[in-house]
MDAnalysis code that builds the backbone (N, CA, C; Angstrom):
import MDAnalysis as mda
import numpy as np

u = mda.Universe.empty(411, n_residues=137, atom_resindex=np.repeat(np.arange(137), 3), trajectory=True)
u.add_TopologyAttr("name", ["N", "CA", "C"] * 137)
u.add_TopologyAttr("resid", np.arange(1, 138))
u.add_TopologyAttr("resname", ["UNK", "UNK", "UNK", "UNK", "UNK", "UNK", "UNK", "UNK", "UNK", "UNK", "UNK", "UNK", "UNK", "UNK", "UNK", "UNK", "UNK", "UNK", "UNK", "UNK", "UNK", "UNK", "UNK", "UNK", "UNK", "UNK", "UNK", "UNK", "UNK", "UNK", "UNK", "UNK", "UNK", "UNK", "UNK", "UNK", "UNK", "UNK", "UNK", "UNK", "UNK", "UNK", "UNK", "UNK", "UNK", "UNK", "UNK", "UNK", "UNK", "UNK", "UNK", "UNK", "UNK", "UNK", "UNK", "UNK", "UNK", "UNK", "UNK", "UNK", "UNK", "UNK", "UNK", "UNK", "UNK", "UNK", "UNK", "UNK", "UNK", "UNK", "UNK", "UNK", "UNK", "UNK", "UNK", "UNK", "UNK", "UNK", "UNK", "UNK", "UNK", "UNK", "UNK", "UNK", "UNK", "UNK", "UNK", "UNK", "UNK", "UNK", "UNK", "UNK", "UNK", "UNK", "UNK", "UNK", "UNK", "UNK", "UNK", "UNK", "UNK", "UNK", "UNK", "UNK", "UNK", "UNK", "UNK", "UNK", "UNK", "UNK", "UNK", "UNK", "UNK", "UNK", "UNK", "UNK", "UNK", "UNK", "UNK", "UNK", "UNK", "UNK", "UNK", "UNK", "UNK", "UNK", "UNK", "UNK", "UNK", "UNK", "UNK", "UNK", "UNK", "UNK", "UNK", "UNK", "UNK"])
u.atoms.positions = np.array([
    [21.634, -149.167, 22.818],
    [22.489, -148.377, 23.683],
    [22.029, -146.933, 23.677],
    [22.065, -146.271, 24.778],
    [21.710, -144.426, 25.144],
    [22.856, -144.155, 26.044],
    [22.784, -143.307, 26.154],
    [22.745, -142.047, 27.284],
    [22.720, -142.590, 28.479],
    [23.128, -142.935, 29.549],
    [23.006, -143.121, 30.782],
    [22.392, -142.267, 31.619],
    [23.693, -141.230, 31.718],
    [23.783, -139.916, 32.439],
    [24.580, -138.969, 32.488],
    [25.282, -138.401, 33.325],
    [26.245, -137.437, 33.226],
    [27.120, -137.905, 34.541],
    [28.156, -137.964, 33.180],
    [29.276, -138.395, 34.744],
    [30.049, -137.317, 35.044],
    [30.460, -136.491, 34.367],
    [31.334, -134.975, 35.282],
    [30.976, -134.174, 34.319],
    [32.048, -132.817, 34.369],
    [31.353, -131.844, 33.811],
    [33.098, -131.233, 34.075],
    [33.636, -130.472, 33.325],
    [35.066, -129.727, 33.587],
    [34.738, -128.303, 33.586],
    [35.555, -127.555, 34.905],
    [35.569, -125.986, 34.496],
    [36.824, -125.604, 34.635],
    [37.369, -124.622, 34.174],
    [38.132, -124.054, 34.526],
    [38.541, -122.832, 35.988],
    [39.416, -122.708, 36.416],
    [39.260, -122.238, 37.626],
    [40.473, -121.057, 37.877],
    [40.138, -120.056, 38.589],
    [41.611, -119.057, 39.032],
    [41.823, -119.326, 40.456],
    [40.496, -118.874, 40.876],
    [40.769, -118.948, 42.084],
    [41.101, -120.232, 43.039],
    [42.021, -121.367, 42.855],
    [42.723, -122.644, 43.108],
    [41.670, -122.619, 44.372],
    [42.356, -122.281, 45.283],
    [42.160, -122.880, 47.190],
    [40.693, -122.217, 47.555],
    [40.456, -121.384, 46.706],
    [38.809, -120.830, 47.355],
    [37.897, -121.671, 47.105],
    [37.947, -121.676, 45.324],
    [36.926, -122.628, 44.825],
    [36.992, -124.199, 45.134],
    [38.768, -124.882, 45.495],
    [38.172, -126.730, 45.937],
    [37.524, -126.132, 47.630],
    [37.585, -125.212, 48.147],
    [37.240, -125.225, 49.867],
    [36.063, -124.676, 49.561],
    [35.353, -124.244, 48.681],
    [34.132, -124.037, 48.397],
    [33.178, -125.350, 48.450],
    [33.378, -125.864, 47.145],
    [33.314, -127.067, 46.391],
    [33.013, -128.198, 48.170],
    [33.979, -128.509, 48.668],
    [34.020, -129.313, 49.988],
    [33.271, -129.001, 50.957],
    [33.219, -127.626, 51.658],
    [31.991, -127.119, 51.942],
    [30.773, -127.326, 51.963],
    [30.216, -126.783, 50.872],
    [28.944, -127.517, 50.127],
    [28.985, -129.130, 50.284],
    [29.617, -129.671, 50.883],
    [29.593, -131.303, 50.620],
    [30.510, -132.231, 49.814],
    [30.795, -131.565, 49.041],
    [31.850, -131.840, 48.007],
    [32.930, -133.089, 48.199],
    [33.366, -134.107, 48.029],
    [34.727, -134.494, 48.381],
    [36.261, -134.268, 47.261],
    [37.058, -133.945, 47.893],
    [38.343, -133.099, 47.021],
    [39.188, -134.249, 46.880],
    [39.614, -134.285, 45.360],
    [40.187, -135.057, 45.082],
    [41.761, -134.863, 44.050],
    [42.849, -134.377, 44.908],
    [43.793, -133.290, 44.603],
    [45.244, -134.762, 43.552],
    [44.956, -135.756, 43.455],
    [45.591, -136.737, 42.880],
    [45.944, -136.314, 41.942],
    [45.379, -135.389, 41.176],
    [46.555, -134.809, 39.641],
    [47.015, -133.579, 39.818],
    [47.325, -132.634, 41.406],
    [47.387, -131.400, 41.385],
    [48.888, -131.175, 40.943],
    [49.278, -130.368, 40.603],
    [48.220, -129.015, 40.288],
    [47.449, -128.450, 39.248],
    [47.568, -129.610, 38.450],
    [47.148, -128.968, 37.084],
    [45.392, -129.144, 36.681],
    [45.175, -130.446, 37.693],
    [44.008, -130.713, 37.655],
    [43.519, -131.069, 38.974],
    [42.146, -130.817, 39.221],
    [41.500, -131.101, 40.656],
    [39.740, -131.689, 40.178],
    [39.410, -132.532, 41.534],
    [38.322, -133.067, 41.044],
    [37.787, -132.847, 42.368],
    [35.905, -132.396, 42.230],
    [35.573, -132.390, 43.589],
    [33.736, -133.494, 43.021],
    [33.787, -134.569, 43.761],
    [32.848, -135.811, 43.923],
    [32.011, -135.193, 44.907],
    [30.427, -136.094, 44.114],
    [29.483, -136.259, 45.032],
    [28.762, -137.560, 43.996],
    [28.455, -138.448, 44.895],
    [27.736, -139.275, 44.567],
    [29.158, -140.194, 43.562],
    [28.402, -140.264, 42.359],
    [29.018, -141.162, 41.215],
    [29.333, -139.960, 40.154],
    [29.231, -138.656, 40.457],
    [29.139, -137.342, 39.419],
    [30.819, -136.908, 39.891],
    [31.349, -136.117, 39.319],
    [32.475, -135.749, 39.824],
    [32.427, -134.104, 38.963],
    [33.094, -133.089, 39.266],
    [33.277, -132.141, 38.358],
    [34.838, -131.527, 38.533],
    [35.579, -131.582, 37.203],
    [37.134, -131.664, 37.312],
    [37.330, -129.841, 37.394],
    [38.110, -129.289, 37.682],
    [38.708, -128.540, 37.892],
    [39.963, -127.924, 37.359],
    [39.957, -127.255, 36.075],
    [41.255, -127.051, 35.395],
    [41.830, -125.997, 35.808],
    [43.176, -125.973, 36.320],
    [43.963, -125.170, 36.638],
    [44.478, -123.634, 35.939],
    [44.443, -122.899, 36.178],
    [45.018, -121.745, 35.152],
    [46.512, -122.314, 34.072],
    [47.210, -122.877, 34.523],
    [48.460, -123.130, 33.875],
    [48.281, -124.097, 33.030],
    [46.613, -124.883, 33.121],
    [46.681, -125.695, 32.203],
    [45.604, -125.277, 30.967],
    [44.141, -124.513, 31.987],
    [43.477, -124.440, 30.714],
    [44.401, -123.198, 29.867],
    [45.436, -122.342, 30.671],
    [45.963, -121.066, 29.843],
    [46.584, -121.778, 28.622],
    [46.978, -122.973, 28.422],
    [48.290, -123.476, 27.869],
    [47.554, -123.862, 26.520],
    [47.981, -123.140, 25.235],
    [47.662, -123.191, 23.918],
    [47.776, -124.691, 23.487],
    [48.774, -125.361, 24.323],
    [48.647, -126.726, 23.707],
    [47.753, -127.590, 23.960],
    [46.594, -126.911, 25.309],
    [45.621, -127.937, 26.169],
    [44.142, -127.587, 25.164],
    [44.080, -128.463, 24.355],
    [42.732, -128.616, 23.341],
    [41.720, -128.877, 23.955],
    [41.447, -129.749, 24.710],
    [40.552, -130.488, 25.404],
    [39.509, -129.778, 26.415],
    [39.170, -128.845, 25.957],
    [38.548, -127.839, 26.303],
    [37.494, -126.968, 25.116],
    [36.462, -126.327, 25.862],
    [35.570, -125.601, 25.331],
    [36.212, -124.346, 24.519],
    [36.738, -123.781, 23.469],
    [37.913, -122.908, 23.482],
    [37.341, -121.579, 23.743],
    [36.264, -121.420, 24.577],
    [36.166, -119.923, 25.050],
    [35.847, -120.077, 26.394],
    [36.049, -121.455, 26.828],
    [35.985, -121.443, 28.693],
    [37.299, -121.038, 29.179],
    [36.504, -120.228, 30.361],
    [36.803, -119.281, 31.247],
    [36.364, -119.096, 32.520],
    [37.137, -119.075, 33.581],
    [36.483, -119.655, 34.744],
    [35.878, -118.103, 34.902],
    [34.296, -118.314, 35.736],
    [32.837, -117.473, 35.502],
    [31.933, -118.391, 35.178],
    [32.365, -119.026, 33.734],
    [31.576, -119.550, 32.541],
    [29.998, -120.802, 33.113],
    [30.417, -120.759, 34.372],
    [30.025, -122.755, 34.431],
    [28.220, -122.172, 35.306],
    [27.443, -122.646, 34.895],
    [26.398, -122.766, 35.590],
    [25.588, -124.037, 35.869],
    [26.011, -124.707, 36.849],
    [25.571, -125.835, 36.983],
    [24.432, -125.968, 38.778],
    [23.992, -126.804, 38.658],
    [22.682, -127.043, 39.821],
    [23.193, -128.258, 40.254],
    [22.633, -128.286, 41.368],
    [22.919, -129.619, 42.249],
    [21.691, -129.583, 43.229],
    [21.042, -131.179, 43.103],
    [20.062, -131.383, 43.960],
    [20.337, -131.395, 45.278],
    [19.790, -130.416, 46.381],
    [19.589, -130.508, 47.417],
    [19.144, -131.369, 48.315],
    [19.596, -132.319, 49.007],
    [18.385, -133.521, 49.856],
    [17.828, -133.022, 51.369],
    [17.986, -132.148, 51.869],
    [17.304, -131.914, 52.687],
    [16.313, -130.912, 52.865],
    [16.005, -130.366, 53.662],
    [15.043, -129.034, 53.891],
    [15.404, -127.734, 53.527],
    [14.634, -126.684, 52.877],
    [15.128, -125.607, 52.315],
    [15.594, -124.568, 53.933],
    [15.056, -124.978, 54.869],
    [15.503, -124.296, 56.412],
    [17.161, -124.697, 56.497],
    [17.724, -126.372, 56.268],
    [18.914, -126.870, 56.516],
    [19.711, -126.074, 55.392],
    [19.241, -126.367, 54.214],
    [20.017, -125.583, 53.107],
    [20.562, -124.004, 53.967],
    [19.398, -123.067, 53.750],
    [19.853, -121.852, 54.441],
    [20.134, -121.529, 55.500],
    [20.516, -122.500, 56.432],
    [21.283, -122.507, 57.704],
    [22.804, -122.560, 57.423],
    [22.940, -123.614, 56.274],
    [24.287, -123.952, 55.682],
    [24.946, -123.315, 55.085],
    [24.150, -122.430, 53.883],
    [24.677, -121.299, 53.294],
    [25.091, -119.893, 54.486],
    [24.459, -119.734, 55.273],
    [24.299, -119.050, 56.417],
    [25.528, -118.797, 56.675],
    [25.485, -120.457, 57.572],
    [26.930, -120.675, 57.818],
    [28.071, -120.599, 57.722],
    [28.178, -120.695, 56.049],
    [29.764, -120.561, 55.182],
    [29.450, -119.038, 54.693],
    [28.945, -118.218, 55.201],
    [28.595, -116.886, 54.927],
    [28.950, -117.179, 53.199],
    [27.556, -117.542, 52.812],
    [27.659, -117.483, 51.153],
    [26.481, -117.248, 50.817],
    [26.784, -115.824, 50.010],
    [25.352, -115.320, 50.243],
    [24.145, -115.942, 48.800],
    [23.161, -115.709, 48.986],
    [22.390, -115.913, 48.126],
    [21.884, -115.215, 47.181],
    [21.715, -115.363, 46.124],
    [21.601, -113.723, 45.481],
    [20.366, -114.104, 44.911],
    [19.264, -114.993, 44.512],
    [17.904, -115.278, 44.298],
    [17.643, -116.630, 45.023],
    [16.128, -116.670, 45.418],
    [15.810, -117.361, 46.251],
    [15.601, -117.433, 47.166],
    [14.252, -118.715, 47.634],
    [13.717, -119.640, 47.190],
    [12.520, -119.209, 45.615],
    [13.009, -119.886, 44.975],
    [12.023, -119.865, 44.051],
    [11.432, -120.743, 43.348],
    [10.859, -121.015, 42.565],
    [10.032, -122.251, 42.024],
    [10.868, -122.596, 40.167],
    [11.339, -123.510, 39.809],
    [12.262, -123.711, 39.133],
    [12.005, -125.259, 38.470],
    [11.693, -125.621, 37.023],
    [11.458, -127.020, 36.323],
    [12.919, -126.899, 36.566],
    [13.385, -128.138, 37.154],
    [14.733, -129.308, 36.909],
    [14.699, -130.162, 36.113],
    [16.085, -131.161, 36.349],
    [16.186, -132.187, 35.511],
    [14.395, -133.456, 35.684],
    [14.368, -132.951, 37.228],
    [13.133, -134.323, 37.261],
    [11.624, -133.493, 37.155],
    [11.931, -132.118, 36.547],
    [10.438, -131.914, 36.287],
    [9.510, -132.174, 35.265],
    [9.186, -133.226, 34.884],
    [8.679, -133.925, 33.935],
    [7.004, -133.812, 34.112],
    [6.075, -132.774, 33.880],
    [4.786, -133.221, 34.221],
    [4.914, -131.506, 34.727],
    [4.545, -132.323, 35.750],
    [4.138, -131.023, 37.269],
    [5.102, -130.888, 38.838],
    [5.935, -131.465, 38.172],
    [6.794, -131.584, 39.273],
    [7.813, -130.367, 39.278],
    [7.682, -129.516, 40.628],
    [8.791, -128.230, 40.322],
    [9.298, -128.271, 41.660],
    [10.266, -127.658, 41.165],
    [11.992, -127.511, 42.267],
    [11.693, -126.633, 43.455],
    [12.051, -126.114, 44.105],
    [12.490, -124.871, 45.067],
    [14.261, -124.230, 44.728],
    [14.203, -123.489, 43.807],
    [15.754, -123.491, 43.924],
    [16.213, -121.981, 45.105],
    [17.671, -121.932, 45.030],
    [18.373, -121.347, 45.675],
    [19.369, -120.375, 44.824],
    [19.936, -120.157, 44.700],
    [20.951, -119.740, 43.568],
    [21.763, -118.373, 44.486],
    [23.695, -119.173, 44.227],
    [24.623, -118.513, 45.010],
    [25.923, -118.100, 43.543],
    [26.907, -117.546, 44.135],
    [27.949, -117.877, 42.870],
    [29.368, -118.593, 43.676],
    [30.180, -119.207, 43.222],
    [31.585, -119.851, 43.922],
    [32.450, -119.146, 43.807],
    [33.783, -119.284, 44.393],
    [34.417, -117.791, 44.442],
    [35.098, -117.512, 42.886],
    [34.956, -118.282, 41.936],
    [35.426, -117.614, 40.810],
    [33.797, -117.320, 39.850],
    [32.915, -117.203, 40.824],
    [31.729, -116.240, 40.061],
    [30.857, -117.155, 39.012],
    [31.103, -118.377, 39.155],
    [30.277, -119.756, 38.797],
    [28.791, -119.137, 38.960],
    [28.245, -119.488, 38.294],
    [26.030, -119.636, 38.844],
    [26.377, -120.980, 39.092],
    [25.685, -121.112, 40.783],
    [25.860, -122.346, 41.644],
    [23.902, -122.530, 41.813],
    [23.376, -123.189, 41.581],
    [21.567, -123.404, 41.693],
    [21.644, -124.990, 43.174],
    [20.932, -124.080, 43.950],
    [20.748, -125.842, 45.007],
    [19.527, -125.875, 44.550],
    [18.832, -127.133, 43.824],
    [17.050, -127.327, 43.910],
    [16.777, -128.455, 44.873],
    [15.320, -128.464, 45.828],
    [14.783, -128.982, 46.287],
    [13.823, -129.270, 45.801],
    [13.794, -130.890, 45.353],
    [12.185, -131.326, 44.949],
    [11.220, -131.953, 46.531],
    [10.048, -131.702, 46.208],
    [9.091, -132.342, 46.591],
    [9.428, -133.529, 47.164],
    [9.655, -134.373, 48.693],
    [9.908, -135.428, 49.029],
    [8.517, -136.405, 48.421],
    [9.059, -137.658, 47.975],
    [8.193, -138.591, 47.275],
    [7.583, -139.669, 48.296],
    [7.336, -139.089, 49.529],
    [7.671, -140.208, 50.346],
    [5.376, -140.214, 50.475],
])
């Protein structure tokens, strides 16, 4: 038995309605079934939960990193299309970019294989990374 993969990832959050309409935006699907205390936004089979202020504030909620703080989260997400579609999209949701395109080892850079990343922040100031690998086709 190993490791599979990574099935979610939890942050904490202030800004409630910016960050799930962020999150959806980007592609995201919102999944508000435990609100308000908790929110989940899916892609694929990955999900990343969303802790509410009233819950991560709450001395009795352990289940947490005990110095997360929404800012804290820097996570990447693979891009599948063209780095032109990407920055049409970001464009779009006027979200600006603050480095990028740049050249970046990911999870699949194993060898010689490197990314194109992007890198934005979400409205509670997350490091958000889009990478584009190399189509394998």
């Amino acid at each position: 038995m190993s490791i599979e993969s990574i099935d979610h990832v939890a942050l904490p959050i202030q800004k409630v309605d910016e960050v799930l309409s962020f999150y959806e935006s980007v592609g995201f699907r919102i999944d508000t079934s435990f609100a308000p205390r908790l929110y989940s936004a899916h892609v694929g089979q990955q999900k990343i939960n969303f802790h509410h202020p009233s819950l991560w504030k709450n001395s009795n909620f352990t289940l947490r990193g005990p110095m997360a703080k929404p800012g804290g989260g820097d996570l990447c997400f693979v891009w599948s299309g063209t780095a032109n579609a990407l920055e049409r999209k970001l464009h779009s949701l006027s979200i600006l970019t603050i480095e990028g395109p740049v050249e970046r080892m990911g999870g699949r850079s194993f060898g010689s294989v490197m990314g194109k990343s992007y890198y934005v922040r979400d409205p509670d100031q997350n490091l958000i990374e889009f990478i584009i690998y190399p189509s394998e086709d």
